[in-house]
TIPAVO-469925 format. One line per field, with one value per residue (C-alpha): y, x, z; residue in three letters; residue number from 1. Coordinates in Angstrom, 1 decimal. Layout:
residues N
py: c(Y ...);
px: c(X ...);
pz: c(Z ...);
rest: c(ALA ...);
nr: c(NUM ...);
This chain:
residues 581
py: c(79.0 81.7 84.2 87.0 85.0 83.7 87.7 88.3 85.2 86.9 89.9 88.8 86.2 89.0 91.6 89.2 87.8 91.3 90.6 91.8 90.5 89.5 91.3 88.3 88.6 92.2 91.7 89.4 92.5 92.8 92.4 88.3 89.1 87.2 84.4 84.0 81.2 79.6 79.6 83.4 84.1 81.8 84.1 82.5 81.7 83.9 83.7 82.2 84.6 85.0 83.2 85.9 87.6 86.2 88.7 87.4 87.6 90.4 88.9 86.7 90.1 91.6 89.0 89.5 93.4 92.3 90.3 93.1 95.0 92.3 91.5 95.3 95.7 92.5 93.5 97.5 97.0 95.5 98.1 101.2 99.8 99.9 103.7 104.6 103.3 103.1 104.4 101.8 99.6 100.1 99.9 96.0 95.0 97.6 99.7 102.9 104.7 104.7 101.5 99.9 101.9 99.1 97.2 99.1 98.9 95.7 95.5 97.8 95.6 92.7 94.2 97.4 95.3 91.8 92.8 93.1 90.1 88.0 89.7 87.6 84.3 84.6 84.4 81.2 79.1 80.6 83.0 80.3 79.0 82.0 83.4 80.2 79.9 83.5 83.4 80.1 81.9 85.1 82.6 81.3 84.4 85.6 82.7 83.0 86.7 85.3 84.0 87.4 88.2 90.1 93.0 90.6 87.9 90.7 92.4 88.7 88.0 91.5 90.8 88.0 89.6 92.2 89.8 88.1 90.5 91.9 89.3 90.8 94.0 92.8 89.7 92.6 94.6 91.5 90.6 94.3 94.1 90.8 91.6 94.2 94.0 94.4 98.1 99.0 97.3 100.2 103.0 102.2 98.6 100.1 103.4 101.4 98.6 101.6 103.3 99.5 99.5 103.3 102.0 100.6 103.9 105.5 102.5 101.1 104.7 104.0 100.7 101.1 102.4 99.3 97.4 98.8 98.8 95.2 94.5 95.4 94.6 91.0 92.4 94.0 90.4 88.8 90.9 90.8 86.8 87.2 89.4 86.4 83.7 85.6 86.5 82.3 81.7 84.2 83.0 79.3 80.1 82.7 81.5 84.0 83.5 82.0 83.2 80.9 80.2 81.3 80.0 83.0 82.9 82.6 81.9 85.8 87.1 85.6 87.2 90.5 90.6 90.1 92.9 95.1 94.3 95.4 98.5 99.1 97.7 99.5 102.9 102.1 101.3 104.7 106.5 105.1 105.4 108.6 111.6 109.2 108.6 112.0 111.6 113.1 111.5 107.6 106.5 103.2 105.3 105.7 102.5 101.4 103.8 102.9 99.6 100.6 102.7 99.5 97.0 98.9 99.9 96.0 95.6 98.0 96.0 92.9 93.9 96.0 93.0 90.7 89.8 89.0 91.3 91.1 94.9 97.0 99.8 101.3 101.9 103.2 105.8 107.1 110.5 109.6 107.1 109.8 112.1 109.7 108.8 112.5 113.7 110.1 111.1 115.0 113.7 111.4 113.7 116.3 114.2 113.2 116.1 114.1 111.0 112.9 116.3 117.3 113.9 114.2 117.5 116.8 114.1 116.4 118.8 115.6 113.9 110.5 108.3 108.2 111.9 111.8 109.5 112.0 113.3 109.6 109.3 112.6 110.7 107.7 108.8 111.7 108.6 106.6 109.6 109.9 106.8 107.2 110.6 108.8 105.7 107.9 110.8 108.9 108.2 108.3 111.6 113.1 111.9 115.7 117.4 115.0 115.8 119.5 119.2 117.2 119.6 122.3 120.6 119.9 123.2 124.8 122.1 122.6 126.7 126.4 123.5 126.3 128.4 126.4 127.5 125.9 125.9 124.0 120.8 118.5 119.9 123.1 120.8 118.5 120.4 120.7 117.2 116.3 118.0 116.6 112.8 114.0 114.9 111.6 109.2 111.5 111.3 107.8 106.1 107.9 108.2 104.6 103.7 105.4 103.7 100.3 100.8 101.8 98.9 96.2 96.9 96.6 93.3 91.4 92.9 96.3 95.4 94.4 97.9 99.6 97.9 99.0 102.4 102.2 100.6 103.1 105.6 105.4 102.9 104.4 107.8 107.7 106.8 109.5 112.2 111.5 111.7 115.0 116.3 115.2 116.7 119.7 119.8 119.4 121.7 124.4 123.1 124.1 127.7 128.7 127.3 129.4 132.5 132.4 131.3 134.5 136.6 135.9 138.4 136.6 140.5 140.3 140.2 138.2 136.1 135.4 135.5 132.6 130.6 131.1 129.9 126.8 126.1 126.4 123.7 121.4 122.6 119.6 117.2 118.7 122.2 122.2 125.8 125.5 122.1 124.0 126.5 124.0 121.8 125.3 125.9 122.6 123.5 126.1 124.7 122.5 124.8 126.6 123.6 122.7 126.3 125.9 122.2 124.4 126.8 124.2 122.6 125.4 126.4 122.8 122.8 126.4 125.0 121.5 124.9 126.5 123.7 122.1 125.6 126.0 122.2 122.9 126.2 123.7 121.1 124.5 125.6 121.9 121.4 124.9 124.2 120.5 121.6 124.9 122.4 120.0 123.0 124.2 120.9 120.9 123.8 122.8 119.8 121.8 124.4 123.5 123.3 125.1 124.1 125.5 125.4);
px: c(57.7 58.6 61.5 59.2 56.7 59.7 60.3 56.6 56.1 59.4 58.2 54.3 56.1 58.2 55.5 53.2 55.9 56.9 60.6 62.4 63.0 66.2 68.7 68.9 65.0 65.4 68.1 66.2 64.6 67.9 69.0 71.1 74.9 76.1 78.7 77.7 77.4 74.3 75.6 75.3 72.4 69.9 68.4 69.1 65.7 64.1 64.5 61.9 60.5 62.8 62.1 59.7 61.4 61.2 61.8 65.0 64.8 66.4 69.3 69.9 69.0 72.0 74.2 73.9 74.6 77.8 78.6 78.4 80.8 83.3 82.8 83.7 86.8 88.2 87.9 88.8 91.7 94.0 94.4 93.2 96.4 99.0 98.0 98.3 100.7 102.8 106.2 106.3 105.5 108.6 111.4 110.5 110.6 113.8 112.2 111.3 107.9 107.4 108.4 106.2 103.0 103.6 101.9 98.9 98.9 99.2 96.0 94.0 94.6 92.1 90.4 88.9 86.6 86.5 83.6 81.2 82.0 81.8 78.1 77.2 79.0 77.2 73.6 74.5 76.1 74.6 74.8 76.0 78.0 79.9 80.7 81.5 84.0 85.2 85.8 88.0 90.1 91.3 91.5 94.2 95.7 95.6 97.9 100.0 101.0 102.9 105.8 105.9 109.4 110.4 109.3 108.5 106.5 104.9 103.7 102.8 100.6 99.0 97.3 95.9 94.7 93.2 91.6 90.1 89.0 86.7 83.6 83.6 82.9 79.6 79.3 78.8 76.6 74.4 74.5 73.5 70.3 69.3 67.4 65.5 62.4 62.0 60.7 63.3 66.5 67.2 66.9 67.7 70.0 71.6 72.2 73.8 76.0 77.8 78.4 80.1 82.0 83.6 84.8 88.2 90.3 89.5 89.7 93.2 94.3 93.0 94.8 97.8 99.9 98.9 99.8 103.2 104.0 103.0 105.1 106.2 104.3 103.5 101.7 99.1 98.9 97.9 95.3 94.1 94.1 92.4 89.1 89.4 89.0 86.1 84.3 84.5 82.9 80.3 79.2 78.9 76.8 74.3 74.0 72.6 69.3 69.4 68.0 67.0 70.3 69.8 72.6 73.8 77.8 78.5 82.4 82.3 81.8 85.4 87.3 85.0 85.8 89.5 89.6 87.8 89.9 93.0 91.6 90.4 93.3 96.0 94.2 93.2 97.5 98.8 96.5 97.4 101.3 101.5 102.4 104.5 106.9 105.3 103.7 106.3 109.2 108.0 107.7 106.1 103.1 101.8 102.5 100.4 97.4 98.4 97.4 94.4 93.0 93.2 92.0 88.9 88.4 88.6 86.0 83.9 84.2 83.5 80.0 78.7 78.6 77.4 73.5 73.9 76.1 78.0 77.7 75.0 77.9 74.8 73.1 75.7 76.2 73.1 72.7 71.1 73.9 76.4 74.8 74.9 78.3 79.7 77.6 79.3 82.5 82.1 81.5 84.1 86.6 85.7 85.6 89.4 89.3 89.7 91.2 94.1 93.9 94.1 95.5 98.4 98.5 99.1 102.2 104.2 104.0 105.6 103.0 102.7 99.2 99.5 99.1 96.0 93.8 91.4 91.1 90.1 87.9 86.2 86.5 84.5 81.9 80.9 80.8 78.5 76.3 75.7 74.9 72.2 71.1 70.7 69.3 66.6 65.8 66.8 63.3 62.7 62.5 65.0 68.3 68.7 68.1 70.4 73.3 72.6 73.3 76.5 77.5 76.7 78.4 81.5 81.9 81.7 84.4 86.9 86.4 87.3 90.9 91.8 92.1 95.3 99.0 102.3 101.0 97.2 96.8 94.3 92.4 91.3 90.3 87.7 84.8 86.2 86.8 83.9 81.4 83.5 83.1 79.4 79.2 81.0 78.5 75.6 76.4 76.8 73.3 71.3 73.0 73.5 69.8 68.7 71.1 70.7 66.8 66.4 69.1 66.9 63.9 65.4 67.2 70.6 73.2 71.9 72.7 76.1 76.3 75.0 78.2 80.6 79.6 79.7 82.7 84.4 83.3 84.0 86.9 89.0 86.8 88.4 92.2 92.1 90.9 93.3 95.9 94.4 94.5 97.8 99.2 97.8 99.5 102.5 102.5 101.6 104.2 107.0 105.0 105.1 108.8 109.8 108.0 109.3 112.7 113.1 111.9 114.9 117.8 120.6 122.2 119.5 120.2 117.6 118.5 121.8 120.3 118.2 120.5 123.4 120.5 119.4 123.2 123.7 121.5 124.0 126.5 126.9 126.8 130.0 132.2 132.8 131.5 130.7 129.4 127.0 126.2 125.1 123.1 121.2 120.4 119.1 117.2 115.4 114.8 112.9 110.4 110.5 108.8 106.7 105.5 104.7 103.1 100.6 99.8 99.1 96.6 95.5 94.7 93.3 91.3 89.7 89.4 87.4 85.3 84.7 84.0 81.5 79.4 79.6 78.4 75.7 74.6 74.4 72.3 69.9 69.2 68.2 66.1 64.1 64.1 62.7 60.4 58.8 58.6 56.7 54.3 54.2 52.9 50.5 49.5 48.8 47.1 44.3 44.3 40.8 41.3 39.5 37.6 36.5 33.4);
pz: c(78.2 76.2 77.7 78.0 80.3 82.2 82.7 83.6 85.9 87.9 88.3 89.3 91.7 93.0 93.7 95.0 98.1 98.3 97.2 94.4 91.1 90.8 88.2 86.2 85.4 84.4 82.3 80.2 78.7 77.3 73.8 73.2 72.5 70.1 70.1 74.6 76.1 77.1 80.9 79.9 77.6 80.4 83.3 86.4 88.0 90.9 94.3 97.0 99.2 102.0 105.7 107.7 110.7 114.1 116.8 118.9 122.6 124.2 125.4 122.3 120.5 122.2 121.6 117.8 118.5 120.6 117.8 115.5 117.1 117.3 113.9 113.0 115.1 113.7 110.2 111.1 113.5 110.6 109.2 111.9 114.2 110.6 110.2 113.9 114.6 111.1 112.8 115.9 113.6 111.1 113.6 114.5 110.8 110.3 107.6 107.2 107.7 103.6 103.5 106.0 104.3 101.7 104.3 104.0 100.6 100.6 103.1 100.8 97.4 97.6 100.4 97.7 96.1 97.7 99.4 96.0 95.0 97.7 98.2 95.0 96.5 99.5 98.0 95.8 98.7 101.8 104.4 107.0 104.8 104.2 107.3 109.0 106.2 106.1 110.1 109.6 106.7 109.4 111.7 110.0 108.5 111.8 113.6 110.6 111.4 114.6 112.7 110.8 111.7 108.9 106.2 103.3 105.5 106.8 103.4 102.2 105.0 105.2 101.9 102.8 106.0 103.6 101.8 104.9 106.5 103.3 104.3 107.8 107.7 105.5 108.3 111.2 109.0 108.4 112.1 113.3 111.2 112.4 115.3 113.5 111.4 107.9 108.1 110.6 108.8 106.5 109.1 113.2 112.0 109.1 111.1 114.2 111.6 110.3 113.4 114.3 111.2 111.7 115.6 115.0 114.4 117.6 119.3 117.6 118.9 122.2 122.6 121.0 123.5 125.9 123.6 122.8 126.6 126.8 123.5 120.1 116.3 118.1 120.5 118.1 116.0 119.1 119.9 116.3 116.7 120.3 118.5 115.4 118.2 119.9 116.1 115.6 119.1 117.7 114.2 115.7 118.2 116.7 113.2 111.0 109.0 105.6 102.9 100.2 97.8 94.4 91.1 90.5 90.1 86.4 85.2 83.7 86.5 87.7 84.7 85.4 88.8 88.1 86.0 88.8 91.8 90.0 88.8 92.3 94.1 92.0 92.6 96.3 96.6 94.4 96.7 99.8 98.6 96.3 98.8 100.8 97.6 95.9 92.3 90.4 92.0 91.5 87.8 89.3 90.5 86.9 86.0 88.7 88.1 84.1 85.0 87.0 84.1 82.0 84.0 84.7 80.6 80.1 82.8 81.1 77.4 79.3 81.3 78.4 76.1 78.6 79.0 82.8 84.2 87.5 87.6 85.4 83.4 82.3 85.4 87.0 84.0 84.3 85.8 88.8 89.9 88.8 90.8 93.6 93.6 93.2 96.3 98.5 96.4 98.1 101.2 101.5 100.8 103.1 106.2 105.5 108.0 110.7 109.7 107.8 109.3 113.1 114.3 111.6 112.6 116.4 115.2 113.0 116.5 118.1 120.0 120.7 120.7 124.8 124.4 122.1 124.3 125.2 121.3 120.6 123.6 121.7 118.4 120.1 121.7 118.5 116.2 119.0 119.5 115.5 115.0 117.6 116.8 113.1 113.8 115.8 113.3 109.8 108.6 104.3 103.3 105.9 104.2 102.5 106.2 107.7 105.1 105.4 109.5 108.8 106.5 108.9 111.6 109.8 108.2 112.3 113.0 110.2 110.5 114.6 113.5 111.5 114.1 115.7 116.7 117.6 121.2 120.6 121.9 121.8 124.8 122.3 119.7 121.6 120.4 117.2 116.4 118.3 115.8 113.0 114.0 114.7 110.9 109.6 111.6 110.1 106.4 105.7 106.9 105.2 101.9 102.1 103.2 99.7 97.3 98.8 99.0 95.2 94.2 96.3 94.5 91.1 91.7 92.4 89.8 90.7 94.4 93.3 91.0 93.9 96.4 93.6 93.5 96.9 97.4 94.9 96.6 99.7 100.2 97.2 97.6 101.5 100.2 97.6 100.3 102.3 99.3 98.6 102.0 102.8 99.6 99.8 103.1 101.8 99.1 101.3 104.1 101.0 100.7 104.1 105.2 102.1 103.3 106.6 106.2 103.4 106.1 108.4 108.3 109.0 110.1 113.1 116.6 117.6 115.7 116.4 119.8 119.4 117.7 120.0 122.9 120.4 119.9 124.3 124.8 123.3 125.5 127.9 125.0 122.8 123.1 119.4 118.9 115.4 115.9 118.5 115.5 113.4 116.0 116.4 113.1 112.2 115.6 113.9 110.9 112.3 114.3 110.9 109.5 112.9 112.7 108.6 108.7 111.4 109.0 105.8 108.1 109.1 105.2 104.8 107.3 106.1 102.7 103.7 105.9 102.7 100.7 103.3 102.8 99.0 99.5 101.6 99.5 96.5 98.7 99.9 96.3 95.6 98.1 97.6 93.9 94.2 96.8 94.6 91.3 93.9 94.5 90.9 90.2 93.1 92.0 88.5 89.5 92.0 88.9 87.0 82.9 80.7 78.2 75.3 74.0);
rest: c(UNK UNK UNK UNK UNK UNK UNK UNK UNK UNK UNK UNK UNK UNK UNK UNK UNK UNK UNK UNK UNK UNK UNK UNK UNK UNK UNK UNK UNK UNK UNK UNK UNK UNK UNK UNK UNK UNK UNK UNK UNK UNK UNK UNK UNK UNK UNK UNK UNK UNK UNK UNK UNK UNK UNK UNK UNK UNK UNK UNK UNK UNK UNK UNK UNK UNK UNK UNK UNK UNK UNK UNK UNK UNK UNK UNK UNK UNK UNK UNK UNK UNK UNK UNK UNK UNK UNK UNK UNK UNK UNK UNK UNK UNK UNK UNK UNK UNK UNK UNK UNK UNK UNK UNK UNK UNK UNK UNK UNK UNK UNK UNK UNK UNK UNK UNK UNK UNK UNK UNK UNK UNK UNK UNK UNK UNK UNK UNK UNK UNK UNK UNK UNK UNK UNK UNK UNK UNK UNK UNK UNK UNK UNK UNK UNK UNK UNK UNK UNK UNK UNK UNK UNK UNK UNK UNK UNK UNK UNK UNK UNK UNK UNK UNK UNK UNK UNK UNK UNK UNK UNK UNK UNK UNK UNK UNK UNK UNK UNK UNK UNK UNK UNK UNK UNK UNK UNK UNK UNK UNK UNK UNK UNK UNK UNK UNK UNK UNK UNK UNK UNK UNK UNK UNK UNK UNK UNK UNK UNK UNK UNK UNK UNK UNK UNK UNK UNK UNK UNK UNK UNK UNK UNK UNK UNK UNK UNK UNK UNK UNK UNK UNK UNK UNK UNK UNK UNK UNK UNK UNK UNK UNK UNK UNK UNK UNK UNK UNK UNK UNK UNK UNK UNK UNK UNK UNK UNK UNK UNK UNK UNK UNK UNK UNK UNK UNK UNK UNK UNK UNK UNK UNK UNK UNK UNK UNK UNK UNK UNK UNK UNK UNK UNK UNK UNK UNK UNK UNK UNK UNK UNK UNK UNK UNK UNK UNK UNK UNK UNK UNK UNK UNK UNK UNK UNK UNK UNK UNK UNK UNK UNK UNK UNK UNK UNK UNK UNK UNK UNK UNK UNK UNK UNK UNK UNK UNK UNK UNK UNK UNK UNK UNK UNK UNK UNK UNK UNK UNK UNK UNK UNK UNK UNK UNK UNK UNK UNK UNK UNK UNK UNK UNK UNK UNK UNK UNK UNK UNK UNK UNK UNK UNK UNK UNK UNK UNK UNK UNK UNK UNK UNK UNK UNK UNK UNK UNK UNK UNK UNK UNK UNK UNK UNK UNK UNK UNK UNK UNK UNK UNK UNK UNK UNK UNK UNK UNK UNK UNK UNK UNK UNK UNK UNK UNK UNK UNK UNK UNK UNK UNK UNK UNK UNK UNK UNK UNK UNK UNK UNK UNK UNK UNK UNK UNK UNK UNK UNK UNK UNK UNK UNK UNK UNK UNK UNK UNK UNK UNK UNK UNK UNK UNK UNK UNK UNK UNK UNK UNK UNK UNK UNK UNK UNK UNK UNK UNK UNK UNK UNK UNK UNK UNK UNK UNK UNK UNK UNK UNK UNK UNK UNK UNK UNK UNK UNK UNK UNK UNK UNK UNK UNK UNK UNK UNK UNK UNK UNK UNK UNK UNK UNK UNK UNK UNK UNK UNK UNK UNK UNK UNK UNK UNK UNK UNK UNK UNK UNK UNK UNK UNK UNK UNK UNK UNK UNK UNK UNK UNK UNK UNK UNK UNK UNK UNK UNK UNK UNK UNK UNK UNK UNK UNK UNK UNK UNK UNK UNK UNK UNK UNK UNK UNK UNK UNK UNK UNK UNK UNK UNK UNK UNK UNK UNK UNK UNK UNK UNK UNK UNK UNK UNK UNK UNK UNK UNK UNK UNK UNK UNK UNK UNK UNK UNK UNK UNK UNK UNK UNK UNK UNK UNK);
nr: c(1 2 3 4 5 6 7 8 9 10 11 12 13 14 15 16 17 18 19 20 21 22 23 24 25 26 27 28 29 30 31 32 33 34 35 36 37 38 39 40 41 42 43 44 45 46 47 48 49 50 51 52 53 54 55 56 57 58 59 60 61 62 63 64 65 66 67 68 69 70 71 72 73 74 75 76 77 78 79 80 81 82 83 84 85 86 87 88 89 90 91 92 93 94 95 96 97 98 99 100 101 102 103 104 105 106 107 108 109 110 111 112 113 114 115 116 117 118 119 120 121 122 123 124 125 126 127 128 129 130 131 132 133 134 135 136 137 138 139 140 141 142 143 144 145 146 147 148 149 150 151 152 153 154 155 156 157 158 159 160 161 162 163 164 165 166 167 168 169 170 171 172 173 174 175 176 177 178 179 180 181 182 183 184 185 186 187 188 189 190 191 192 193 194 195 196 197 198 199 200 201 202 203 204 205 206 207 208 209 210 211 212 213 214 215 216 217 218 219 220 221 222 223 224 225 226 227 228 229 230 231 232 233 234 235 236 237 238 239 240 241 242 243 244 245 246 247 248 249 250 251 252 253 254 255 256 257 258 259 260 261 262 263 264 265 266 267 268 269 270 271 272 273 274 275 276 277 278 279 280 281 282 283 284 285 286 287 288 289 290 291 292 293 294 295 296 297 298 299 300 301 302 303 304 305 306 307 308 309 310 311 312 313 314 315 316 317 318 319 320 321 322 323 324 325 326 327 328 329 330 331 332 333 334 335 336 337 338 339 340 341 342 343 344 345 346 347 348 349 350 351 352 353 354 355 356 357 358 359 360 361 362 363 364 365 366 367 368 369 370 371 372 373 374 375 376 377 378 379 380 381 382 383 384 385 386 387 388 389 390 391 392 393 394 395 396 397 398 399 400 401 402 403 404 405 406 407 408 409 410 411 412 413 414 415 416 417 418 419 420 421 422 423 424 425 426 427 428 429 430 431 432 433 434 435 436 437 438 439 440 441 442 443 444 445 446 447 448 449 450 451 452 453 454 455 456 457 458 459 460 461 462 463 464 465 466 467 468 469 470 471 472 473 474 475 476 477 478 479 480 481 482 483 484 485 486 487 488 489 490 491 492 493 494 495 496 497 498 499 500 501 502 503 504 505 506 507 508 509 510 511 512 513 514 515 516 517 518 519 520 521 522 523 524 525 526 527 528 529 530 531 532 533 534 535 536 537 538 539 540 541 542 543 544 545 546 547 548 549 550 551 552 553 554 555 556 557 558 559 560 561 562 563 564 565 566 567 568 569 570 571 572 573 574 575 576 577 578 579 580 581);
């Protein structure tokens, strides 16, 4: 059989069992490179129509929904309880807070891009397979973090974890759309398996300070072992459907793949490292994003001149995709809001995780109520109405953070940071349900394009708000400490009022006058800074407000424009022609 009636057998096969043709199919329309190998020239055959849905039972149903949620907080709280709780955690390894967010870099390395890949091991060796492997691997990882007594075992071991937990967070996604239909997987399960997946920060804040009364960094391994124990129990007894296996790893795609987790992993680690150590200040920074740069050029050589790609370069370089990614790229970095804004915000005024319970509570129960508000409205043809509300929503939100003094607390920012989590569990559904519904019909490597654009997006997309937002922070910390401190007349009474009352309070402790006078300056320098770390986030959180808007002017003007050429064309089409005689 000829290779172009291998293509059109594929494709008839495809549209017949309603499934589509797989990537390697479509990319026999492409051109034969040269000098491949045959492994790599050969389509891979296309896959048997999938096993048709059988509605679970209700309980069973719900077991696979608990499951979900397990699953999600077992891949999340990794790293949710290192960035919560990134101070507590640096005094039992006897670092220092920028020393111990090696740790999260070390988490975000593999864990970047794992995800794409193993989406492609998955379909050749089986969705059982898989996750009954994957579970075993944390498993194991996770027992191993209880002899992590020290910084370097630590680091070691939390890239493993990373890379662990990477087949999770797609194993909870999977189990969330189990119980629903085909027509309903893409709107109410999708909608509800991201609302699982975005649970662990507010819950890491929400159990972190039990745990810290209970013990120190152990106490948080044990837990994460506890959830690994209970996801095993899980995947054993709810096994999730298989689909049929299809050959589709091809040695390329390990050298490919290489190539891309570095590239991904090196940014995902600058990002997650650069205002800690500043980007100026740390040479090693752009070496790292040096070697990132490269990696992912290589990757690019690689895939173009390959006939079965892992990931389709020029797909993803079209102006649709690139239209896609820098509207998930937008969003991404405007809801660094919360995740890098008011909570940061709350800790530089000195306040501890006990004291932020009811903002996470808030957090919580926002993010639950979008994803049910979503999985109820999202419907195709809605996605551009639901990103205009988010925007709304979070615009509303970041305009009333601004708004805060020395003396806010979390109290005045409920309703705040309430419509902001409202906004984050919005976005991501909808603008998911549309990439991953056009990738599906066009076939495997444009699933796995679809994941890195994805992943790129929104894992290295969230690390490089957040690097954003939290140097913009400090760049206008510096601004307004030097504004206020030139203000200060050191000729003025009340000044030397308050800093004879500062220097009092040290009274009991030494009667060294000047020793007092110093203690009382450094006393005021560093209300100075509480007072100008305030107003940065104030001027960040008015610029994400301002930005939201001019994003959600641009979304209006697309919608009206799209919806008059629709009309132009209706118009044109009622319109009779014509015709001369």
């Amino acid at each position: 059989m000829s290779q172009r009636e291998t293509v059109a057998r594929v494709n008839d096969d495809a549209a017949e069992e309603n499934v589509p043709a797989t990537a390697q199919a479509g990319a026999a329309r492409d051109e034969t490179v040269q000098g491949e190998p045959a492994a790599e020239q050969a389509p891979a055959p296309a896959p048997a129509a999938p096993p048709p849905f059988i509605p679970k039972p209700k309980l069973i149903a719900l077991g696979y929904m608990l499951a979900s949620a397990i699953l999600a907080l077992t891949q999340g709280l990794g790293l949710s309880f290192l960035t919560v709780n990134l101070q507590q955690v640096a005094g039992p390894l006897g670092v220092t807070t920028n020393e111990a967010a090696w740790l999260m870099a070390a988490y975000v390395f593999p864990n970047a891009s794992l995800g794409m890949f193993l989406f492609k091991i998955r379909a050749q060796y089986g969705i059982r397979n898989f996750a009954e492997i994957a579970i075993v691997i944390y498993v194991l990882v996770s027992i191993a973090h209880l002899w992590a007594n020290d910084f370097t075992s630590a680091m070691i071991l939390r890239f493993f974890a990373g890379a662990a937990a990477a087949p999770l967070s797609s194993l909870a996604f999977l189990y969330m759309i189990e119980v629903f239909p085909p027509q309903k997987k893409l709107s109410i399960g999708q909608a509800l398996a991201l609302t699982a997946i975005a649970l662990p920060t507010p819950v890491a804040g929400l159990l972190s300070p039990s745990l810290f009364d209970l013990g120190d960094w152990s106490s948080l391994n044990m837990l994460e072992l506890g959830l690994s124990l209970v996801s095993l129990a899980f995947i054993y007894l709810l096994p999730l459907t298989s689909a049929p296996r299809m050959k589709v790893v091809q040695w390329m795609d390990y050298v490919s793949f290489t190539f891309l987790a570095v590239c991904m992993g090196c940014f995902a680690a600058a990002l997650t490292l650069g205002r800690l150590y500043w980007w100026t200040e740390a040479p090693w920074l752009g070496w790292m994003m040096v070697v990132g740069i490269a990696s992912g050029v290589i990757c690019v050589v690689i895939e173009l001149n390959r006939r079965n790609h892992l990931i389709d370069i020029r797909w993803i370089t079209s102006r649709e995709i690139i239209h896609f990614a820098g509207i998930l790229l937008l969003f991404r970095i405007l809801l660094s809001e919360q995740s890098s804004g008011a909570i940061n915000m709350f800790r530089q005024m000195g306040l501890l995780n006990d004291q932020l319970q009811g903002l996470y509570w808030v957090i919580l129960v926002g993010s639950l109520g979008a994803g049910a508000f979503c999985a109820w409205l999202s419907r195709p043809g809605r996605e551009e109405i639901i990103h205009a509300i988010s925007l709304l929503l979070l615009a509303i939100g970041s305009y009333m953070d601004s708004q805060a003094t020395v003396l806010t607390r979390p109290e005045q920012m409920y309703f705040s940071q309430f419509l902001v989590s409202f906004a984050m569990g919005l976005f991501l559904p909808p603008a998911m349900a549309v990439g991953f519904g056009a990738a599906l019909q066009r076939g495997l490597v444009y699933i796995l394009s679809f994941l890195a654009v994805f992943l790129a997006t929104q894992k290295v997309g969230g690390y490089l708000g957040s690097a954003l937002f939290g140097s913009f922070v400090t760049w206008r910390e510096q601004f307004h400490s030097f504004r206020i401190i030139s203000r200060l007349n050191p000729t003025d009474p009340m000044l030397t009022a308050r800093l004879q009352q500062y220097g009092a309070a040290f009274a009991k402790v030494t009667q060294d006058g000047s020793l007092r006078s110093i203690q009382g300056a450094s006393q005021l320098q560093k209300l100075i800074q509480q007072q100008a770390y305030v107003l940065a986030y104030n001027d960040a959180f008015l610029l994400t407000s301002l930005m939201s808007l001019a994003a959600l002017a641009c979304l209006c003007l697309h919608m009206a424009w799209r919806h008059r050429s629709i009309l132009l064309r209706r118009h044109e089409a009622e319109t009779p022609v014509a015709v001369n005689s």
